[in-house]
C-alpha positions as CSV (number, residue, x, y, z in Angstrom):
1,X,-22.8,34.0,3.8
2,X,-25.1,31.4,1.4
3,X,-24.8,27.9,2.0
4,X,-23.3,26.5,-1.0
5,X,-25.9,24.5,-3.2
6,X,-26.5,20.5,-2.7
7,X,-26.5,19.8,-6.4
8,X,-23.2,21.9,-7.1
9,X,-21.6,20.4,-4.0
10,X,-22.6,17.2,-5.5
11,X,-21.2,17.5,-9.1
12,X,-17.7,19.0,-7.4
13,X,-17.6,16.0,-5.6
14,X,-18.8,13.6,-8.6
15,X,-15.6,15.2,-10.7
16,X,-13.3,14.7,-7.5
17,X,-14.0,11.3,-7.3
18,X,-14.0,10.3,-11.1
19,X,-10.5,12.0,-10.8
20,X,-9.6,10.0,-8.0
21,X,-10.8,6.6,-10.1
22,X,-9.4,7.4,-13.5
23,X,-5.9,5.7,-13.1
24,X,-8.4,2.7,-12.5
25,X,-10.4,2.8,-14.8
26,X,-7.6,3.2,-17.5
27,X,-5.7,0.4,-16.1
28,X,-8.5,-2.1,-15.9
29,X,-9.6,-1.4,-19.7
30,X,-6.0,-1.1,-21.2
31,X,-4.8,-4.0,-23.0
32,X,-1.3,-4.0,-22.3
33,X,-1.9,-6.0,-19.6
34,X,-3.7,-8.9,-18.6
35,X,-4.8,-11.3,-15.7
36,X,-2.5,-11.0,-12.8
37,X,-0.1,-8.5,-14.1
38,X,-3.7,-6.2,-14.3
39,X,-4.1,-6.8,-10.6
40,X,-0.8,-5.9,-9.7
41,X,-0.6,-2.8,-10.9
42,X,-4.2,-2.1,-9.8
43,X,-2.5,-2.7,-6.8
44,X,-0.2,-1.0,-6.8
45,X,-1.8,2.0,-7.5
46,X,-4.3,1.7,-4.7
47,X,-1.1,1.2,-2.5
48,X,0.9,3.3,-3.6
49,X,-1.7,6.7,-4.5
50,X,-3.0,6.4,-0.2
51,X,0.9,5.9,0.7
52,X,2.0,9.1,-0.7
53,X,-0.7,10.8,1.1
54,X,0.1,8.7,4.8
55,X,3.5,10.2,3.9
56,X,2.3,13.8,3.3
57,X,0.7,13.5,6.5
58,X,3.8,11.8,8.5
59,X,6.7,14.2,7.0
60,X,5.6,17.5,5.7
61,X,6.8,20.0,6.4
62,X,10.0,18.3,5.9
63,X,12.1,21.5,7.1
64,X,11.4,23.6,10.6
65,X,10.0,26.9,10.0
């Protein structure tokens, strides 16, 4: 089996990560908010994308097999 090549490994994981940032990047250029509101929900998303996951981790599977 190859190893898998450096530079594609490294674009997958460029595109992962700008997927990862683009709620924050949207929030912090959108106008529809401003100043501490822009913060807050900044956030909140932080908070609230790494809570789901903590949850995923605590709870699923949520029924026994």
């Amino acid at each position: 089996m190859e190893e898998p090549n450096p530079i594609v490994a490294l674009i997958i994981l460029a595109i992962y990560a700008l997927i990862w940032l683009a709620p924050l990047l949207i929030i912090s250029k959108s106008s529809k908010t401003s100043g501490s509101e822009k913060l807050a929900w900044i956030i909140a998303m932080l908070f609230v994308s790494w809570g789901a996951f903590v949850f995923y981790l605590l709870l699923a599977p949520l029924k026994k097999r």
